[in-house]
Z-matrix of the N, CA and C atoms (Angstrom, degrees):
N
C 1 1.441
C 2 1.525 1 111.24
N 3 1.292 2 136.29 1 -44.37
C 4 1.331 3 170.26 2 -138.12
C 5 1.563 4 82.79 3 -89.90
N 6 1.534 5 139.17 4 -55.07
C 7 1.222 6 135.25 5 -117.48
C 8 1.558 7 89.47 6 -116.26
N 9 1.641 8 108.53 7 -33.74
C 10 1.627 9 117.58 8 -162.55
C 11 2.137 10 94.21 9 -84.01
N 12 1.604 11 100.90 10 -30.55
C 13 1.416 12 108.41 11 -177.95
C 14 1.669 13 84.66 12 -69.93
N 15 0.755 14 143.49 13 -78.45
C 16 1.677 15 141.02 14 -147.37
C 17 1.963 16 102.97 15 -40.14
N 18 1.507 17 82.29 16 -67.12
C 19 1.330 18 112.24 17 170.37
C 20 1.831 19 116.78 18 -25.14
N 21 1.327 20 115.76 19 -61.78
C 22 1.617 21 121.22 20 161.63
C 23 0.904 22 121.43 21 -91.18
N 24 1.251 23 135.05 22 -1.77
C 25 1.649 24 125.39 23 151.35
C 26 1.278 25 126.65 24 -53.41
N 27 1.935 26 110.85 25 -45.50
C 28 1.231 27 126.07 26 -176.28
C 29 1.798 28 111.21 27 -87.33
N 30 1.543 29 101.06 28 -10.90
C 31 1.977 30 88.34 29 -163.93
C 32 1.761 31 86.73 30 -86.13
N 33 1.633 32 99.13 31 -33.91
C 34 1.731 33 101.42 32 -154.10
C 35 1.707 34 89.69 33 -67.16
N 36 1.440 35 132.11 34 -50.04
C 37 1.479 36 139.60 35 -171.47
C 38 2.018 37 85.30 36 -42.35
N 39 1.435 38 108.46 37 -89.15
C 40 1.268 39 104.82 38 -152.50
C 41 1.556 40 125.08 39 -59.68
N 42 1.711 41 109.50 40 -10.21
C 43 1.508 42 112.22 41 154.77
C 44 1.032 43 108.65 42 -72.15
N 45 1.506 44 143.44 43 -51.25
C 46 1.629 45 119.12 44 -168.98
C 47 1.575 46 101.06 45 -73.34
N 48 1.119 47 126.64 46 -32.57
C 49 1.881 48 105.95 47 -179.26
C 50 1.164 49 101.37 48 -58.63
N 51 1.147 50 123.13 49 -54.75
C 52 1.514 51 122.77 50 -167.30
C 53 1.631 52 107.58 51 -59.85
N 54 1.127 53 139.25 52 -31.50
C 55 1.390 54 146.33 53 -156.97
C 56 1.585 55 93.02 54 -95.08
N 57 1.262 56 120.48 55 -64.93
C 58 1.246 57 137.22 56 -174.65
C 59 1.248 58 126.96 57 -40.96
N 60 1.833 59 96.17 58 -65.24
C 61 1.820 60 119.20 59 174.18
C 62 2.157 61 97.48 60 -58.50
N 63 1.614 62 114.94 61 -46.16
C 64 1.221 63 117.06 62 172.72
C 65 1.656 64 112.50 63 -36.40
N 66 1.213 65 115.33 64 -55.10
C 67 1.532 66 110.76 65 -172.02
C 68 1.310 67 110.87 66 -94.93
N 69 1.376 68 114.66 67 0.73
C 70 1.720 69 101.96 68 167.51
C 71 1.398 70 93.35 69 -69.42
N 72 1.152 71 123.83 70 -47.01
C 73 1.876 72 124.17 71 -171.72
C 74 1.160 73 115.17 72 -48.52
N 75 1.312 74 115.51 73 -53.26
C 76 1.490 75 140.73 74 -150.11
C 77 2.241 76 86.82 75 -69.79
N 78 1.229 77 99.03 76 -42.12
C 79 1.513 78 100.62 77 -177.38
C 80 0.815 79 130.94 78 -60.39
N 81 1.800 80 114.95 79 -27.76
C 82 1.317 81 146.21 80 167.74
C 83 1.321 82 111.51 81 109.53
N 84 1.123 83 116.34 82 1.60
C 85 1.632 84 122.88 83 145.48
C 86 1.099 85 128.68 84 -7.68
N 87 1.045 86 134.98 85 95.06
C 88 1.787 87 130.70 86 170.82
C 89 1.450 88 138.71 87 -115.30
N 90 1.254 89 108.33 88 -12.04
C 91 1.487 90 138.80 89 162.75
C 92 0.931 91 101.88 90 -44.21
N 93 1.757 92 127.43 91 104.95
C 94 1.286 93 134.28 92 173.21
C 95 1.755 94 112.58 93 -76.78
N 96 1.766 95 120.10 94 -3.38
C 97 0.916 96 96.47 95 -167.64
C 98 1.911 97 86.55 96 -87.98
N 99 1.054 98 123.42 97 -26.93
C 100 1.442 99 123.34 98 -152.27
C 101 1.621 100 91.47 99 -79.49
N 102 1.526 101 125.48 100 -62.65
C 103 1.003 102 121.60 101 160.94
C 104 1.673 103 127.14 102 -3.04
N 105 1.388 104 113.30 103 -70.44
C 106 1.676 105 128.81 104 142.98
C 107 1.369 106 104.59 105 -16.91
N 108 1.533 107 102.61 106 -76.43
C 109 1.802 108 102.94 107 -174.81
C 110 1.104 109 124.06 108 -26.35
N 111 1.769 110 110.95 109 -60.60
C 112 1.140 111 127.68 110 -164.04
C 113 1.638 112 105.07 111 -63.93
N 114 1.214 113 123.66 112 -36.15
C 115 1.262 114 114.00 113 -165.07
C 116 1.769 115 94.61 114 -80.85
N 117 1.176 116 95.29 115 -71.17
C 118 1.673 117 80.22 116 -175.34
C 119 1.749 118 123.12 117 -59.55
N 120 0.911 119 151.48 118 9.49
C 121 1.311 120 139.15 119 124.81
C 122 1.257 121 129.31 120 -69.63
N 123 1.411 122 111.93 121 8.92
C 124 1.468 123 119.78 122 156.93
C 125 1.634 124 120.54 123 -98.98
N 126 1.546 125 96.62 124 -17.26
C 127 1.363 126 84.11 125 -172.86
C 128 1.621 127 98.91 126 -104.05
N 129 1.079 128 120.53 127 1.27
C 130 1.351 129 137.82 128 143.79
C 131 1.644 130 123.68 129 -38.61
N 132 1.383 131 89.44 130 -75.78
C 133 1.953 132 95.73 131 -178.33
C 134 1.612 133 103.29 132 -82.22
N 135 1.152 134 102.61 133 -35.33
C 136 1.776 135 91.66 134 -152.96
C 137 1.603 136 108.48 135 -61.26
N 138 1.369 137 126.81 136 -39.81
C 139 1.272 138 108.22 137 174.02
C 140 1.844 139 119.71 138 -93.79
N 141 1.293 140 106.98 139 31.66
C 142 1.392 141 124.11 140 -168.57
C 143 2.254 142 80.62 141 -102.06
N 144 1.304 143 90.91 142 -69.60
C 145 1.822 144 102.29 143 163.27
C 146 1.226 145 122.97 144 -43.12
N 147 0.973 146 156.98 145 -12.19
C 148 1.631 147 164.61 146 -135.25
C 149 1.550 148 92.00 147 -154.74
N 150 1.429 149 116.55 148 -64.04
C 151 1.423 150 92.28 149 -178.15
C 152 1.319 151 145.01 150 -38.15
N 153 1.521 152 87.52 151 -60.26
C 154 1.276 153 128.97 152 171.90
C 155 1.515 154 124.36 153 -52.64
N 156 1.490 155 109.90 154 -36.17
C 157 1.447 156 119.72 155 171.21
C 158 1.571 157 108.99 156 -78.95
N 159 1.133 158 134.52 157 -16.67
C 160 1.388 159 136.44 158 171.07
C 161 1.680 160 118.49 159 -79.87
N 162 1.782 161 100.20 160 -52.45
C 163 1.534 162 106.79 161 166.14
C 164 1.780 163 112.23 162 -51.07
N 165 1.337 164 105.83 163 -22.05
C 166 1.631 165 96.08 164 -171.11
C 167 1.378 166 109.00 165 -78.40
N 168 1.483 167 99.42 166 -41.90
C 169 1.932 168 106.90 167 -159.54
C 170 1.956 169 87.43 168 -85.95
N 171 1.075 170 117.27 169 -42.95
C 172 1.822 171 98.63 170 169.93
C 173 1.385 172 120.08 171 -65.20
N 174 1.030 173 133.95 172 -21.61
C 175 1.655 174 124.90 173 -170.87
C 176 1.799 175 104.51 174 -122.07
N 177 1.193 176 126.85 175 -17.85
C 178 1.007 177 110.86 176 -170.46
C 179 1.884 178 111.50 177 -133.23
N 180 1.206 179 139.13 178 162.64
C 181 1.310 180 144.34 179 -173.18
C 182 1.262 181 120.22 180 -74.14
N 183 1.671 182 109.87 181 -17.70
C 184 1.682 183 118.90 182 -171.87
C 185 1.516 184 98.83 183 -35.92
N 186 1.578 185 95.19 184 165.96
C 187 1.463 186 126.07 185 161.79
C 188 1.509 187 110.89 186 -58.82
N 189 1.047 188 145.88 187 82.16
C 190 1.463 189 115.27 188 165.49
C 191 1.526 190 147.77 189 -33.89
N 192 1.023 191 110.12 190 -15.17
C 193 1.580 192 127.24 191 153.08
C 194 1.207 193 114.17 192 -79.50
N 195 1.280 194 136.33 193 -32.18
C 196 1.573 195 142.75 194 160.75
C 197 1.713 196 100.60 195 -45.31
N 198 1.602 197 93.92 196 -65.78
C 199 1.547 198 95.60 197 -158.41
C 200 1.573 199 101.34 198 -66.50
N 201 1.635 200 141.34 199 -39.58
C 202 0.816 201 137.05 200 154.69
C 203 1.433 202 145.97 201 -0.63
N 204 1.699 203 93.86 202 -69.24
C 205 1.308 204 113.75 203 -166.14
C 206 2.029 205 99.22 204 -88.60
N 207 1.517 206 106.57 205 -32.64
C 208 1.385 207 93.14 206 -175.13
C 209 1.757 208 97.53 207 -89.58
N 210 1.017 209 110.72 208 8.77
C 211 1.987 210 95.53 209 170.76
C 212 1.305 211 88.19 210 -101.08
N 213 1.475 212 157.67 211 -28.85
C 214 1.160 213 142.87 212 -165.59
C 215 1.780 214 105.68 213 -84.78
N 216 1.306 215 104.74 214 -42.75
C 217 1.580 216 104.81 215 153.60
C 218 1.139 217 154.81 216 -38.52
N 219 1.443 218 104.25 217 -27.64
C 220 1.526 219 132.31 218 -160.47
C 221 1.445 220 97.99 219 -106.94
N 222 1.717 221 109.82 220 -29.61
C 223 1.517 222 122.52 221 177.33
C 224 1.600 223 115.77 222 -70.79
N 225 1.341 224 109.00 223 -21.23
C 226 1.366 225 140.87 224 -154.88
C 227 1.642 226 76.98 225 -75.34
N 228 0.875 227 105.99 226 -91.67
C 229 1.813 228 145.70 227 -171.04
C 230 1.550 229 116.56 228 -24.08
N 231 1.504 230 83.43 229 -42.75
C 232 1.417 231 107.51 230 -168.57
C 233 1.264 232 129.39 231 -73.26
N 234 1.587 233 102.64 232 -39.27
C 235 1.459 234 149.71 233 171.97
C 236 1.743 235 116.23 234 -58.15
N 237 1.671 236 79.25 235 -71.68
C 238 1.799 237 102.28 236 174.95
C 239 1.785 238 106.27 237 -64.64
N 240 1.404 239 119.56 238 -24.18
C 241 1.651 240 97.02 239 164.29
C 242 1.272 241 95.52 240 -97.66
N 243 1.644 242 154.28 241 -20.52
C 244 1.984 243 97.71 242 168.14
C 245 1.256 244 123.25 243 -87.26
N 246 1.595 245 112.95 244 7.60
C 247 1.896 246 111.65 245 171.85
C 248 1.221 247 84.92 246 -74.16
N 249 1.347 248 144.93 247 -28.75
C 250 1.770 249 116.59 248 -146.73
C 251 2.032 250 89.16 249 -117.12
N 252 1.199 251 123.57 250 -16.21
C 253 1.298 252 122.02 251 162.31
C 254 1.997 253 104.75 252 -64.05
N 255 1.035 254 119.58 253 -55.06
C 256 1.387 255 134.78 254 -141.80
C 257 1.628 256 126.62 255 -122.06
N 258 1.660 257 93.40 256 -9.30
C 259 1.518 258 98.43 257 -152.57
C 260 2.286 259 83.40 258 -95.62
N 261 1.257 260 93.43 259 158.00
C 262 1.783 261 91.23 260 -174.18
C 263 1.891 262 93.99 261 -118.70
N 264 1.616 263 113.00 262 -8.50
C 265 1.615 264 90.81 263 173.75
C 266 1.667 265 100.93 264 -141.52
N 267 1.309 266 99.12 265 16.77
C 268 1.550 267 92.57 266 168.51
C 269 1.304 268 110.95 267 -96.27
N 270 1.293 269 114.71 268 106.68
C 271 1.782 270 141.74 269 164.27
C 272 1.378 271 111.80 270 -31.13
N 273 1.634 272 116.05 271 -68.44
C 274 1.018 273 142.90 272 -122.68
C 275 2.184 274 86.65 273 -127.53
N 276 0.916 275 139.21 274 20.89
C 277 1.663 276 118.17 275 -156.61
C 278 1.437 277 116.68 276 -49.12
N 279 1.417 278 115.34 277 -42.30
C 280 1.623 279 94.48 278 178.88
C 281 1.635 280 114.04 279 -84.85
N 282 1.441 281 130.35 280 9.03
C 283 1.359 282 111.28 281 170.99
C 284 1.678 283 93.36 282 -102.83
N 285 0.860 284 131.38 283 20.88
C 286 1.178 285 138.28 284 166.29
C 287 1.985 286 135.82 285 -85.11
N 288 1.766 287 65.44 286 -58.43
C 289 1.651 288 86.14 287 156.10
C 290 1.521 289 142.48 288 -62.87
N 291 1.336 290 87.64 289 -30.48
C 292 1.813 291 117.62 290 -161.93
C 293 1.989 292 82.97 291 -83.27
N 294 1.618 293 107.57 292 -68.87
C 295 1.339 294 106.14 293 -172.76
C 296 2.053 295 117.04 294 -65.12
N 297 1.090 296 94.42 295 -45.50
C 298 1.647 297 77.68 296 169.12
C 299 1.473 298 116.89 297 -61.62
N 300 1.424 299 146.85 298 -39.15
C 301 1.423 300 168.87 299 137.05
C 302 1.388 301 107.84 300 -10.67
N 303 1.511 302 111.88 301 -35.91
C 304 1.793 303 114.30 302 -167.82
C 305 1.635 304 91.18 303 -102.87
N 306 1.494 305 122.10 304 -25.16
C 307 1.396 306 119.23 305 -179.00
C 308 1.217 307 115.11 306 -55.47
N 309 1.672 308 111.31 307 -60.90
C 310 0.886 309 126.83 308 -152.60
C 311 1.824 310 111.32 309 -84.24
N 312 1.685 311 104.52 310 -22.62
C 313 1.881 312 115.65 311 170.81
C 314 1.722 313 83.44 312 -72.72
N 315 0.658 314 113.83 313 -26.99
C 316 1.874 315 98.91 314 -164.33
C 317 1.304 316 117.76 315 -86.21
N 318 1.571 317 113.75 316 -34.30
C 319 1.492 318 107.39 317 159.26
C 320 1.337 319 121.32 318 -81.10
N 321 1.673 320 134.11 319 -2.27
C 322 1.320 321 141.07 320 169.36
C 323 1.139 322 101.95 321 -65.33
N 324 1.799 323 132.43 322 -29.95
C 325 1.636 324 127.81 323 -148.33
C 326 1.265 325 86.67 324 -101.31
N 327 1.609 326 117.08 325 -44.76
C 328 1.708 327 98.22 326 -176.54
C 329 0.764 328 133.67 327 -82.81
N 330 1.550 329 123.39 328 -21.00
C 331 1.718 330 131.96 329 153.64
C 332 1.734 331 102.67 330 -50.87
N 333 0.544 332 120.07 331 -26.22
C 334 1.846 333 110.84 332 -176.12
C 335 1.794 334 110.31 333 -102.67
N 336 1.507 335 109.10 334 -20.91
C 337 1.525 336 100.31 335 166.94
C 338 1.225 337 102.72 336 -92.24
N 339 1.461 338 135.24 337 5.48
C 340 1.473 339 111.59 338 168.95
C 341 1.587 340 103.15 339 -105.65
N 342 1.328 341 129.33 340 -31.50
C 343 1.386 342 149.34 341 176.08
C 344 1.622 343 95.28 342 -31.70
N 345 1.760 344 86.64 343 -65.95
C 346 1.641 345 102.48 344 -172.59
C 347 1.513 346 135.40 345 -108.98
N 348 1.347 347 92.89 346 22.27
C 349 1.678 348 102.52 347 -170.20
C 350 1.377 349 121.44 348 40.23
N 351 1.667 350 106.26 349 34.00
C 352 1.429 351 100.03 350 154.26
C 353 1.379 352 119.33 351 165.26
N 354 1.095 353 132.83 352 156.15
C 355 2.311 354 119.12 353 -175.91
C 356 1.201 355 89.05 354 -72.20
């Protein structure tokens, strides 16, 4: 259990930096201080999210789409207030958050339904 937790802490962390820091660029983002931001408020939530989504579906009966959608929410939230506390060229922080956030859950689902032939 220990090994598969290690295991998605570190793939899911370095896919969303990588996915994430990707579309700050892609936006035209260049602000190295926000840039910064972005990474460390990912490495902030994202294994705060992962944990937490494992402690739920091992110890408790929830929905997994329940627990899902409100930890990806909460990431949303969380995110979009320190771009808009902290961020110096993000305009927009929570449609920012929400869309880099849906990028990066969205390439986690298809890397793992092709990985594993299936959610």
């Amino acid at each position: 259990m220990y090994q598969g937790l290690i295991t998605a802490l570190v793939c899911s962390l370095a896919l969303t930096i990588i996915l994430e820091t990707g579309f700050f660029l892609i936006t035209g983002k260049r602000n190295k201080k926000d840039l910064l931001l972005v990474v460390l408020v990912n490495v902030v939530t994202n294994p705060l999210v992962v944990l937490t989504y494992w402690l739920a579906v091992l110890y408790t009966n929830l929905n997994t789409v329940i627990v899902v959608v409100a930890l990806e929410l909460l990431a949303v939230l969380v995110e979009g207030f320190y771009y808009r506390k902290y961020g110096q060229t993000l305009k927009r922080p929570f449609v920012f958050s929400i869309t880099a956030n849906a990028l990066s859950y969205g390439a986690g689902v298809l890397i793992k339904f092709l990985l594993h032939g299936g959610l």
